[in-house]
Every structure is written in structure tokens, then in C-alpha cells.
N, C-alpha and C positions, 0 to 999 in steps of 0.2 A: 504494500500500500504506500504510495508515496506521497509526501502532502508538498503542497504548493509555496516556493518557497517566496517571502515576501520582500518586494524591492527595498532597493535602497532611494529612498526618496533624495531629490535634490533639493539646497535651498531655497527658499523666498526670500524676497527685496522688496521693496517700495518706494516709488520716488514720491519725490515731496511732494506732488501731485495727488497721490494717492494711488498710481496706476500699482497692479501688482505683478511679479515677475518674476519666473524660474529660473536660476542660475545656469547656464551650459555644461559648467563644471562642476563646483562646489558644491558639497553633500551637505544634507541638512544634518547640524547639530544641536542637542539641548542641552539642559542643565539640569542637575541635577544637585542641589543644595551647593557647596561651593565646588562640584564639579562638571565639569563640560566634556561631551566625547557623543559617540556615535547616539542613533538610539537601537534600543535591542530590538531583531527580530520578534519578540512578541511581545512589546509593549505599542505600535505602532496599528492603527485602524482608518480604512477609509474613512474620510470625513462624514460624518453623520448628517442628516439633514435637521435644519432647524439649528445649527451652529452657525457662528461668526467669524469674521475675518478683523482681526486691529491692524493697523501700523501703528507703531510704537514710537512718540517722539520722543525727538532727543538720545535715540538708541541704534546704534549701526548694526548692521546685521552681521553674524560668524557664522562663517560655513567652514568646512571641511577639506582641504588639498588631497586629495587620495594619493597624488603622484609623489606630493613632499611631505607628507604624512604631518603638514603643519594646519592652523585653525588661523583663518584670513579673516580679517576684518574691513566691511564694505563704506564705503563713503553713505550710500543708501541706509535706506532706515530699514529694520528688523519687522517682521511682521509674526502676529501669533495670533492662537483659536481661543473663541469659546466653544469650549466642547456641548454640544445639546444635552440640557439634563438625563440624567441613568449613564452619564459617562464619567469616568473620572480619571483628571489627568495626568499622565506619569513620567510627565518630565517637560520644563517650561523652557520658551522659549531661552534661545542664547543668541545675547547682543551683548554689544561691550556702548556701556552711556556717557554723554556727553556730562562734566559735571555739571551743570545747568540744568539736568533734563528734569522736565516738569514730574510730579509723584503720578504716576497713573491710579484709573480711578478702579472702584472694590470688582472687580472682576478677577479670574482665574486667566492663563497665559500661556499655553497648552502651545509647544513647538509644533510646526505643520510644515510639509513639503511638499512634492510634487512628483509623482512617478506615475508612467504604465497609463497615461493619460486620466489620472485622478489628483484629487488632494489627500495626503496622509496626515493624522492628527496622531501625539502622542498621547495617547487615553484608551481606556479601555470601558466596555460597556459593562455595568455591574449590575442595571437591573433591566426585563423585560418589560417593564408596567410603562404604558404610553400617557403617564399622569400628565406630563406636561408636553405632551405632542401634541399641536393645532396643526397638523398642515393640513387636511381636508376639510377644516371644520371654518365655514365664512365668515369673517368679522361682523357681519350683519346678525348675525344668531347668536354670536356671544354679547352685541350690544340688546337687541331685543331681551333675553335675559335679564341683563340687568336692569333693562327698566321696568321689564314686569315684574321684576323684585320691589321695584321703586312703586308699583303700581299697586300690588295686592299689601306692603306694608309701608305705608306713607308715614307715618308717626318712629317707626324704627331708627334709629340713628346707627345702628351698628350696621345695617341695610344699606342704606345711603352712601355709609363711607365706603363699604365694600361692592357698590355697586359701581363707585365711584370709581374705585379703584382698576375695575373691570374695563371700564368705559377711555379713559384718561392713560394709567399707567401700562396697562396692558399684563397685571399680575396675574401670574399663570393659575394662582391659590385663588384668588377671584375670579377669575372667569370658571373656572371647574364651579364655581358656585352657579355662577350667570348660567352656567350649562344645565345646573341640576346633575354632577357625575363626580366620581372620586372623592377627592375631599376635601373635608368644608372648614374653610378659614375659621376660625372665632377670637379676633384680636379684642384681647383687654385691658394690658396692663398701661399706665400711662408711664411709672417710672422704670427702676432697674436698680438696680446694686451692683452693676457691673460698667467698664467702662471700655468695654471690647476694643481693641486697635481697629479694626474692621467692621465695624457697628453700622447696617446700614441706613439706620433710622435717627441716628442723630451723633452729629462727627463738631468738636469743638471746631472754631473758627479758623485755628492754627494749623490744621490738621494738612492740608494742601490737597485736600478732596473731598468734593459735597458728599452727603449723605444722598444714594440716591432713592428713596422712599422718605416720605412723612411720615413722623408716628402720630398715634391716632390722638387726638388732643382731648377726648373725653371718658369716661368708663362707663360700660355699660351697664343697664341694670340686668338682671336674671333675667325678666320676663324678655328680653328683648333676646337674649343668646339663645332663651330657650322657640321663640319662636322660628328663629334662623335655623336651629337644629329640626328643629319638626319640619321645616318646610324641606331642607334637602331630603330627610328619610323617606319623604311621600315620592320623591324622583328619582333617588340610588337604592337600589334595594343590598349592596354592601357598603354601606355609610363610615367613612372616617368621620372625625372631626375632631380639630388641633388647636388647642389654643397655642399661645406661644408664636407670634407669626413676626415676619419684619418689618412689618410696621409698626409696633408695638417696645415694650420694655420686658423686662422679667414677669412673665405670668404668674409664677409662685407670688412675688406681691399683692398678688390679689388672690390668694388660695382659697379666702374664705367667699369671694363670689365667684368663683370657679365651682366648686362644691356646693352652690346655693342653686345654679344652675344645673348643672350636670342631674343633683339628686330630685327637679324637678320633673328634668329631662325623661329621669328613669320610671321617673314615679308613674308617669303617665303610658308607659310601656317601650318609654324610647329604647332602639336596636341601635346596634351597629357598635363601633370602637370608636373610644375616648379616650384619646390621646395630648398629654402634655409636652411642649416644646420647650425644655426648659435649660436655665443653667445650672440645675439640683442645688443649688447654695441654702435649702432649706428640708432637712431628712427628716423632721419634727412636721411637715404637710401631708407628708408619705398615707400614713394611716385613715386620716381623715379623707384624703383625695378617692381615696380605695373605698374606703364605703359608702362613700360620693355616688361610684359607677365609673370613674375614672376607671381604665384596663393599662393604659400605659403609658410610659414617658421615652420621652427620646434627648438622653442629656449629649450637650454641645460641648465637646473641648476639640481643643489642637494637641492635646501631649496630655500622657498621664500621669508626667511630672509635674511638681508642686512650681517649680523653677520657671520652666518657658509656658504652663499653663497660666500661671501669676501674670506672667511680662505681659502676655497677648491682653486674658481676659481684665485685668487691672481692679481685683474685687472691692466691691464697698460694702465691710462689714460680712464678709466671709472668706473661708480659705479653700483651699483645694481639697483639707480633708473633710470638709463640709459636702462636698461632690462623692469623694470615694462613700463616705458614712450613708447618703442619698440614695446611692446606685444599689448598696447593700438593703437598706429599709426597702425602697420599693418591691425591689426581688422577697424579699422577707413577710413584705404582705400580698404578696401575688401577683405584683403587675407584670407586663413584660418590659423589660429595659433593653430601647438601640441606646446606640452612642453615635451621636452626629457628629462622625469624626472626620475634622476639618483636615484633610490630606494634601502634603507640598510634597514633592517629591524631594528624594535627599537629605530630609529630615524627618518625617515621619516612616521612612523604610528604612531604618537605621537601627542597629543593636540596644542601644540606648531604652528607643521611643519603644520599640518591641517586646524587650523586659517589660518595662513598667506597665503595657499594656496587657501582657499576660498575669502579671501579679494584681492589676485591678482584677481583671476575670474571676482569677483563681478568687479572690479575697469576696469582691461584692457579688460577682457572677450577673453578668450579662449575657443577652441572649441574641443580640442583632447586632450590626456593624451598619450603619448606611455612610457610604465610603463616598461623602462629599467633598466639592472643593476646596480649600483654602481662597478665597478671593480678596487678594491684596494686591498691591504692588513687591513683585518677587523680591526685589531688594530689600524695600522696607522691614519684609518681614526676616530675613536672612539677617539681616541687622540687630533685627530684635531676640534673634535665636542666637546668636554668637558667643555670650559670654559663656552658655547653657553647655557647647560640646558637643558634637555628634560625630558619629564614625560613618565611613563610608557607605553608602548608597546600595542597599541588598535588591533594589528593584521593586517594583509591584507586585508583580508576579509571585515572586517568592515572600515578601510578605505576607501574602497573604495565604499560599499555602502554608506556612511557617505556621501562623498564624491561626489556622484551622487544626492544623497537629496539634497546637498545644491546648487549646478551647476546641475538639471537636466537635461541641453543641451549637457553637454558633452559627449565624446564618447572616450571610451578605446580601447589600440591597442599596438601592438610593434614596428611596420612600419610604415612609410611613407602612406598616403591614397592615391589612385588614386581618383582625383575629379573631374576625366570626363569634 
């Protein structure tokens, strides 16, 4: 049986124009935390649809000499993907930047090339679920939605915004609502205890990148989440619904109207899975959330060190082992716990980041992985990772079988699970 072997993509360029271009010669290169080199035979995918193309200012582009076995760098600017959500990227573009170059903004950076008459993205697909695929579905049918949202609850304010949101920003968590399918937004909280580097809802002034979502400027009452909940469960007959959303703050701040809904929600026969998006910085909600009708949380780090988890998420009035303590309570009352783990290449598949992520498992024991992006600017965050340490780059790949050997209960994904 022979299997197909996969090209060697050549570089992208970009002129300042914006036009985009395959190099003649020069092999496409990426990075991988502070190192640069080919990319592997199977971390590399045709480009997906519903992904993006950047040019990168203020960054030249490096490609690859195969004949001088040296890494060139172009007068042209650097170009890189976003990868279409259920993909995740495993190795970011490689440019070398101008020290001027502007911060780019909270996206992920995924190296792309050109071979065999396609685009090749470095990312790999992790889940099958088409949560956030529109491409057959008309803009006209996801605006209609939301206005008959607007239509049958006129007095809703949590309606309005997220219809809003559908209409305006093009949120893929609001329009799955505008649709009636998948899963249904329910942002709450107005504050946070956390002051994430990558925060997309509200970025201090200094920051040298807007925030690009609003968060939501009021809280809702129960009767208003719970009407939102009943109206998706009459359309989706397998209902998620997540608090915890990017337009929002830390959901746990608001535990106790989370819990006022939810047990409304239940009382009157509501189905489906109830799910919290959270930063776990509160293991003392665990219990109450669970008799709620809450099924499960999905907590958010970048590392499951105390060290480069601090630096990113920058906690107010909690620590990390507020998170590990979290992971273990929710498991301990019955939920299921992913961990929305925020993946850079060359830092998170690292011996390091590996351990500590096995010793959480083994310790609080989780049960999912949704293996999302890190969306920063690469450097920035390389920056912020540095004092912390990491050893070279084990790949994707082997991460994550690594990874499966030593938790083999768990289970890889991008989304949200419906747990019936």
C-alpha cells in the first residue's frame, strides 16, 4: 500500500500592494517557538475553505535555499493563514521584522505555501463538527434570523445584542443562534478577574491592538437567558448552550445568575448540554453550578504552568492553583471538563508544557482537549514566554499522541461536545 507523498510547498511574498506570490525557488519555512526550519510532512494541509490570507506589515518574508541549505530573507513582506475553525495551527508563519513593525492584531499566523497547484496551510484538522462553516448557508437567512429573534422577543436585551451581533459583526456563536442550530451563545458577565494579554473584549489603550469585539455593557436577568434557551431547544433538537463567550468577562462572576437560570431552564424540562466557558478561578461555584443542571465547563489556559499561565492570563485575585483545584471539583461533582487549550507551536509541544499537562490530568483528571489557537501576535507572545524556558519543539503530531498514551481517556476536538 503506498501512501501519497506530500509536497514541499514553496514560499509566499506580498508586495506592498497587497498582490500575492509564489516564490520560483524558495521553500516555504515556519516557526516554531524560537525555531525556524522546514515544515514536517505531516503537519502540513491543503488550505481549508473559509480560511484567510494576511500580509504581514513590517515583516519580510524567509524562505528556504535548498541548493545553499541557507534561510533568505525577502525585501517583500511575509504572508500567513487563518486557519478555518476545527483546524489548529502547527507552526507560524517565519518572517524576520522591521523594528518599527506595527503589533498585529489577536489572530493566529499559521505559515502557508504553494504546491501541486494549491495552497498548503501548516495546521491540522482536529474536529469534524461544521459549527462554524457558513459556506452554503446565504447571508440573507442568517440576517432574517436574527430579526425574527428581534421580532418574537422585542423587550429581550440579551436578544438584541446577540442578534446584533449576528447582523453587524458576523459572530459565528450568533449566527448558529440567528440559525436556530448548534450552539447557543449566553453572554453574561460584564466584569473578569483576569487580564488576559489576548483578551478580545476589552484591550487597555496601550496595548497597540483594539479589542476586536465589544463586551456586553449590561447583565442579564434569568428570565431573559432563560427565554433565549427555550427558544433555541424548540429549533436544535441537540442543544448546546455556553455561557462564557467573547464578548463578555468571566462568567463565574456571575455564578449565582448563571445557576438562577440554568435551574429555571431545567425546571421546566429544558434538554440539551450546559456548558460553562470559563477561567475556573472559582472551585467553591463547582457544586452549586452542578445542581444548577450545568453538565460542563470548558476551562481556558495556555500552559499548565503556574509561571507562563500567570504572565498571559495576568489574574485578579486568583492563582493558577485556583484553576488546577476547579478542574478537580468539577470532575469530583460530575461534570465533564475540556480545557480550551490555547496552542503556539514550539511552546506548547514542548517537554516542559507536556509534563505539567499530564500531571494536571493525572491530578484533577480531564476529559477533552479542544486544541484551539493561541491568537496573538507571534512575537509578543514569544516575548512573554521567555523568561519561563522551553525545550525544543516535539511537533503536533507527537504531542499529541504522546499525549493520548499518557491520559488515554481523553478525547480531542475544537468545540464544545454535545453530551446528550
Amino acid at each position: 500500500m503506498s501512501s501519497k507523498k506530500k509536497p514541499q510547498p514553496r514560499m509566499l511574498f506580498a508586495t506592498p500592494d497587497g498582490e500575492i506570490y509564489d516564490h520560483p525557488d524558495l521553500l516555504l519555512m515556519v516557526r516554531r517557538g524560537e525555531e525556524f526550519g522546514l515544515p514536517r510532512p505531516d503537519e502540513i494541509t491543503p488550505l481549508p475553505p473559509e480560511s484567510e490570507f494576511f500580509m504581514l506589515p513590517g515583516r519580510h518574508a524567509m524562505g528556504y535555499n535548498d541548493e545553499t541549505g541557507q534561510a533568505e530573507i525577502m525585501e517583500e513582506l511575509a504572508v500567513a493563514a487563518f486557519a478555518c475553525p476545527g483546524h489548529t495551527v502547527t507552526g507560524v508563519s517565519a518572517y524576520e521584522s522591521d523594528e518599527d513593525a506595527p503589533i498585529l492584531p489577536l489572530l493566529s499566523y499559521g505559515a502557508i505555501g504553494y504546491a501541486n497547484g494549491k495552497f498548503w496551510v501548516c495546521a491540522k484538522k482536529v474536529d469534524q463538527d461544521k459549527r462554524q462553516v457558513f459556506t452554503h448557508i446565504p447571508q440573507d437567512r442568517v440576517d432574517g434570523g436574527a430579526r425574527q429573534l428581534i421580532r418574537d422577543m422585542p423587550e429581550n436585551r440579551l436578544v438584541n445584542h446577540l442578534a446584533g451581533c449576528a447582523l453587524t459583526s458576523g459572530c459565528p456563536a450568533a449566527k448558529n443562534l440567528a440559525l436556530g442550530r448548534f450552539e447557543c451563545p449566553l453572554p453574561t458577565a460584564r466584569t473578569c478577574n483576569a487580564r488576559c494579554v489576548g483578551c478580545i473584549s476589552e484591550q487597555p489603550e496601550d496595548s497597540g491592538f483594539p479589542s476586536p469585539q465589544c463586551r456586553i455593557s449590561f447583565t442579564p436577568t434569568a428570565e431573559e437567558i432563560v427565554q433565549i434557551m427555550q427558544r433555541h431547544e424548540s429549533r436544535e433538537r441537540r442543544p448546546i448552550f455556553s455561557f462564557g463567550q467573547g464578548c463578555e468577562g468571566e462568567p463565574l462572576t456571575e455564578a449565582e445568575l448563571i445557576c438562577d437560570a440554568v435551574k429555571a431552564y431545567r425546571a421546566d424540562g429544558g434538554t440539551g448540554t450546559v456548558n460553562v466557558n470559563t477561567n475556573a478561578s472559582k472551585p467553591a461555584a463547582m457544586p452549586a453550578l452542578k445542581i444548577a443542571g450545568v453538565n460542563s465547563i470548558r476551562v481556558s489556559l495556555n500552559s499548565a504552568r503556574k509561571g507562563p499561565y500567570e504572565a498571559y492570563y495576568r489574574p485578579k485575585g486568583y492563582s493558577f492553583e485556583d484553576v488546577s483545584e476547579t478542574i478537580a471539583k468539577a470532575h469530583e461533582v460530575g461534570m465533564h471538563v475540556s480545557l480550551n487549550l490555547l496552542y503556539f507551536p514550539g511552546i506548547t509541544d514542548t517537554e516542559e508544557e507536556f509534563d505539567a499537562l499530564v500531571e494536571l490530568g493525572e491530578k484533577g483528571h480531564y476529559d477533552f482537549i479542544q486544541l484551539r489557537n493561541l491568537n496573538l501576535d507571534p512575537e509578543l507572545y514569544l516575548d512573554l514566554m521567555r523568561p519561563f524556558g522551553h525545550s525544543p519543539s516535539m511537533g503536533f503530531m507527537n504531542f499529541k499522541r504522546r499525549l493520548k498514551k499518557a491520559l488515554p481517556w481523553i478525547e480531542y476536538g475544537y468545540f464544545n461536545p454535545y453530551l446528550g
